[in-house]
N, C-alpha and C positions, 0 to 999 in steps of 0.2 A: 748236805749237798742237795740241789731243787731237783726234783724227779726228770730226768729224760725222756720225752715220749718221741716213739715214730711217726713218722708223714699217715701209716694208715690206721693207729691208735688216734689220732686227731681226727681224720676223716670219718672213724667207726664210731667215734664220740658227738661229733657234727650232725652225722645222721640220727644217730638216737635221740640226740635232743629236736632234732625235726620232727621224728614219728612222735614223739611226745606230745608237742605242742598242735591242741584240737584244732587251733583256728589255721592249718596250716593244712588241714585234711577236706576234701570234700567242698574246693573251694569254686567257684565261678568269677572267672576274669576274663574281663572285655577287653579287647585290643584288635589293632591290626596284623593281617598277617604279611609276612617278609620271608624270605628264604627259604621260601618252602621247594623240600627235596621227598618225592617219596621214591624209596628204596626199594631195590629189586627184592629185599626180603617180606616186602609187604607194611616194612614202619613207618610213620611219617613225623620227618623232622621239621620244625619250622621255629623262628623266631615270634613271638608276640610282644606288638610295642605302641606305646601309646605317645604324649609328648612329651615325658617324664623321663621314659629308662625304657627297657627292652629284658625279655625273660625269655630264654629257649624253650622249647615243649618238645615231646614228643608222645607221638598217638602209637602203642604197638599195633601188630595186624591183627591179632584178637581182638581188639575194641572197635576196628574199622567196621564191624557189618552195620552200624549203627550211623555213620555218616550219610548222609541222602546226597551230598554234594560232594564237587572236587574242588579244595581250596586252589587259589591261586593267588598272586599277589597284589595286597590291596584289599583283601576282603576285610570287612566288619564280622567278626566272629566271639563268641562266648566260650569260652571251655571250662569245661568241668573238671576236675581232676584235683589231685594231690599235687602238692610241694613237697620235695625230695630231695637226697643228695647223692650225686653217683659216687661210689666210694674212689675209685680207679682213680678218674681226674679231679676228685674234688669240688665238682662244679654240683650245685644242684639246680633244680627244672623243673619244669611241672609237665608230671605224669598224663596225660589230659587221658580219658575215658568217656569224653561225650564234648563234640563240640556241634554248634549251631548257628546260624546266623543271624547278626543282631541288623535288628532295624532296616536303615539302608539296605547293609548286604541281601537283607529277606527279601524286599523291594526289587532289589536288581536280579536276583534270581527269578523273580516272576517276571518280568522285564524281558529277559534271556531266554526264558522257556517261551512267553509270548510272539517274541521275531522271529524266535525257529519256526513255531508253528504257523503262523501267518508267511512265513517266507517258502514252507512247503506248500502252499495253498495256492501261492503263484501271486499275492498280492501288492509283493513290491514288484511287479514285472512290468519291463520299460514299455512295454506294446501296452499298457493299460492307462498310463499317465496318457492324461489328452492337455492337450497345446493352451497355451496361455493367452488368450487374445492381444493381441498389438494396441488396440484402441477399441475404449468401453465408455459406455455411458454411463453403467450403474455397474458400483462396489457394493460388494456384501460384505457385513464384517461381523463374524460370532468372539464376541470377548467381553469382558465385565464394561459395564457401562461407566468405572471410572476409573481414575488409574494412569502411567505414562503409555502404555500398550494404544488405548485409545484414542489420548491425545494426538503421540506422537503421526497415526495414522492417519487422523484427520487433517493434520496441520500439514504433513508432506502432499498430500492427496488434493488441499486446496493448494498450494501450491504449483504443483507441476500441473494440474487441470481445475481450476475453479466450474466448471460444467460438469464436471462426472458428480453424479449423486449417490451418496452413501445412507446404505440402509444397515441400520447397527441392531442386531439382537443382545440385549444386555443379558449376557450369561452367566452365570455362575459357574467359576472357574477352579473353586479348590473347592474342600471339604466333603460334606453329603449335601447329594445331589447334583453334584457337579458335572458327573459323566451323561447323565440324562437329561438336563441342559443344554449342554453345551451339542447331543444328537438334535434334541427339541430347534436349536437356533442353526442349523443345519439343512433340517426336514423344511422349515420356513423358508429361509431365504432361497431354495432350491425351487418352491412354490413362487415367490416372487422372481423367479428369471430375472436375477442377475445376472452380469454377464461373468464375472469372476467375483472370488470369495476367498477373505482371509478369515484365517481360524488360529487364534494363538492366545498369549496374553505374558505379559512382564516375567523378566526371572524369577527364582525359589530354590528350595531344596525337593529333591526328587520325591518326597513327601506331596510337596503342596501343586507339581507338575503333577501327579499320578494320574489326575483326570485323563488325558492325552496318553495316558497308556493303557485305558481301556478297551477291553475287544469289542462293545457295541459302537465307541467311537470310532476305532481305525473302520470298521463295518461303514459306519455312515457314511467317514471319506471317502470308503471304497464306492460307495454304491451312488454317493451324487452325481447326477449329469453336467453339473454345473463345475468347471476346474478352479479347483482349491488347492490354494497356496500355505504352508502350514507354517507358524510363525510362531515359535515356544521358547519363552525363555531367550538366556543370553547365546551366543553363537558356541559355548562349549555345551550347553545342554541337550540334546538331544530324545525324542521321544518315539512312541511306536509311530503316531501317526506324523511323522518327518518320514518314513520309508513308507507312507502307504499316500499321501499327498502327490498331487502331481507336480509338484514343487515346492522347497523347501527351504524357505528363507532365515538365515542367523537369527533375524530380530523383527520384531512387528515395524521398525522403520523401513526396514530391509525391502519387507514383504509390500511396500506401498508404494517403493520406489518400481519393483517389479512390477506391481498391477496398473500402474496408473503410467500412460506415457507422456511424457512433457510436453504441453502445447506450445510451447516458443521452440521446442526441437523440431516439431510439424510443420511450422510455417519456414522455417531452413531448410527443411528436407522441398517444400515446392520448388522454395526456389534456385536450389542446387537441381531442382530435374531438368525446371526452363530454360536455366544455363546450360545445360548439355544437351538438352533438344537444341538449343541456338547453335550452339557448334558444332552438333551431328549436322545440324543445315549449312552451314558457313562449309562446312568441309565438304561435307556432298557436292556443294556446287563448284568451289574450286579442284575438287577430281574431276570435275566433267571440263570446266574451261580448259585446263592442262588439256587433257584427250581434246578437245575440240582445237587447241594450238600447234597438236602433235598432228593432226589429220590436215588442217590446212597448209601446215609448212609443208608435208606429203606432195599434197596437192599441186601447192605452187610448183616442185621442183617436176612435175610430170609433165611434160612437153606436145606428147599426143593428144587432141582434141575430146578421144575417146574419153582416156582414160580425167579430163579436167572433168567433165560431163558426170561422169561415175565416180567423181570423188567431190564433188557438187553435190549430185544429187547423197551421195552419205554424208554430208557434211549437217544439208538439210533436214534429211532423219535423226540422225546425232540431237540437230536444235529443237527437232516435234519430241524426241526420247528425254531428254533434258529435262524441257518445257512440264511435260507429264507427269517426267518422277519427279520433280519440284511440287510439282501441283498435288501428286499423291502424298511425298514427304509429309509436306506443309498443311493437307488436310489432315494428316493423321498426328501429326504432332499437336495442331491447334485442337483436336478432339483429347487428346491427350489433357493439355493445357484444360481445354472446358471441366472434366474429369476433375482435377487437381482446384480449379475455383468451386466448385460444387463443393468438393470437401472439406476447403476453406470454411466456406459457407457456412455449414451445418456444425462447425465448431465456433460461429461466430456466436455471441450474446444476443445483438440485434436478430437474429435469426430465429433463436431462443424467444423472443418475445414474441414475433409471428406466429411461433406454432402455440402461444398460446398460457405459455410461462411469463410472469412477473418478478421483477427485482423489488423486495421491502428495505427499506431506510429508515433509520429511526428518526427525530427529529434534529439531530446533529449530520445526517449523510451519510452511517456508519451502518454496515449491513449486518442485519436481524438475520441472524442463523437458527434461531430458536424460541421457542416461545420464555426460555429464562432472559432473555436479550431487552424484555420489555416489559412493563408493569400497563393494570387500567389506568387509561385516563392519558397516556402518554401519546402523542401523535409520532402518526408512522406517515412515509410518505411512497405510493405503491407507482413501479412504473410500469407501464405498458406499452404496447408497440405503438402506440402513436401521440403516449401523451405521460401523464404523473397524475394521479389520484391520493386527494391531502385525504387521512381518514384520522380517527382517534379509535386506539383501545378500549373495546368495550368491555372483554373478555378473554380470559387464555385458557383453553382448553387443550390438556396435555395429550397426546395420541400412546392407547394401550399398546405397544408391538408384540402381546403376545394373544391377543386375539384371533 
């Protein structure tokens, strides 16, 4: 007859072949953590799981002086420990005796400690964020010279204003050197008085964003006088310098729609003003003719000579008071008016070339943005305020921007 064993002669035999087995002692396994409970006795129990399968742990409170952190869920963690089998229920788990944060998680711990500390300092505080101008002439833009970040910015930004001028610091935006960079294209454009300034560059992994979680960066944001708009990553990424920014846009297209304001929306907004200056007037003057119809019918129905005479003579006043506030209305609205064509104006192109700026055309009519737009020996055609200059390409000389 085959031998009978009990539920805890299997269990007491499961586990001995565990302690047995070396590679089963003193192991480090990387995982997510899940379900973590820690218990009023001081133990911490939690599940770790990766895409594969899932193993429970637990940490007793004799091994906790050793944790520096409090897990929560979702962390990137390492744990140290043995594999075991608890005889009771049968299950077994790992013992852990040292766990630590892998990679990421190290990352986001520095991440965490940094926004505390900076947000004790007072530097995400809403009285320190300064106003974003409505309408600018010149954008500043710190972020790698190539890339969709760039692109994308430039191509919105002519767009919605072909007159605003963009000054691009080509920065280095991940790896070493990146954080001191990316201050360096900062401290510049700050120097150049622009009027506003984005600072960002294309998504990644919280790795190759680090730069933007630097404390001499968030410092640089804090300390420019010029408002910066911070533009990192995709709209779930987030960085230190998104709370230290006076604004902080999802995505560097985001960030261009925000700085730059549409000049076809400008010339709609005049002239919805003119339309309601015409009708503040059109209505002004028919409240006074009504009152001037209501005084005369008055008038008529009064039969004493006195009283036609002093309601004559108000009728009179009425027409000098009319007369006047039409006359004051009407100066002030067409002051108004002169106001709003002046600012026309100064957003026109033609206007642009009086003060002394030129439009370049290659020899197809096609505008030269850059000196890659054009090779020697290619005829360009320059226009200016009163006329077009045919020249040829002698020379491209590229401009240093970090001079």
């Amino acid at each position: 007859m085959q031998n009978v064993y009990t539920v805890g002669q299997i269990n007491s035999y499961i586990r001995r072949m565990f302690a047995e087995d070396f590679l089963l002692q003193e192991l480090n396994i990387k995982g997510e953590v899940s379900n973590c409970k820690y218990h009023s006795s001081g133990h911490i129990y939690f599940t770790l799981k990766d895409m594969k399968g899932t193993i429970s742990c637990v940490m007793f409170a004799g091994n906790r002086s050793g944790l520096s952190f409090r897990m929560t869920e979702g962390m990137q963690v390492v744990v140290q420990g043995t594999v075991d089998v608890y005889e009771r229920d049968g299950k077994y788990q790992v013992y852990a005796k040292r766990i630590t944060l892998d990679g990421e998680g190290a990352l986001f711990e520095r991440f965490q400690r940094l926004k505390e500390e900076l947000l004790e300092r007072g530097m995400f505080a809403p009285e320190y964020k300064k106003p974003i101008p409505k309408y600018i002439r010149t954008l500043g833009v710190v972020t790698a010279s190539t890339g969709a970040a760039v692109r994308d910015i430039i191509n919105i930004t002519h767009r919605r204003n072909p007159y605003v001028q963009i000054l691009l610091y080509p920065a280095i935006v991940q790896g070493e050197g990146a954080a001191d960079s990316i201050v360096r294209g900062i401290h510049m454009l700050e120097q150049q008085k622009v009027d506003v300034m984005i600072v960002g560059r294309g998504g990644g992994s919280i790795e190759d964003l680090w730069a933007f979680n630097e404390e001499r960066v968030a410092q640089a944001v804090f300390d420019c006088e010029i408002p910066i708009i911070s533009a990192v990553g995709h709209e779930t990424d987030t960085t230190i310098i998104d709370y230290v920014a006076d604004l902080r846009a999802p995505t560097p297209s985001a960030a261009a729609e925000l700085a730059v304001y549409d000049f076809l929306r400008t010339g709609q907004e005049l002239q919805a003003a003119k339309d309601t200056m015409n009708r503040q007037i059109l209505r002004r003057i028919s409240m006074q003719r009504t009152e001037l119809r209501v005084l005369a019918s008055q008038l008529k129905s009064s039969s004493p000579m006195g009283k036609i005479r002093e309601k004559r003579t108000r009728v009179l006043q009425l027409e000098d008071h009319l007369q006047e506030a039409m006359r004051r209305t009407l100066d002030v609205k067409r002051h108004q008016l002169a106001i709003y064509i002046e600012r026309l104006k100064g957003l026109s192109p033609l206007d642009k070339l009086n003060q002394g700026y030129s439009y370049v055309a290659d020899g197809r009519g096609r505008t030269v943005t850059g000196i890659q737009k054009v090779q020697i020996g290619d005829p360009i055609q320059v226009y200016v305020k009163d006329g077009r200059i045919d020249a040829v390409v002698t020379a491209v000389n590229p401009m240093d921007l970090d001079r």
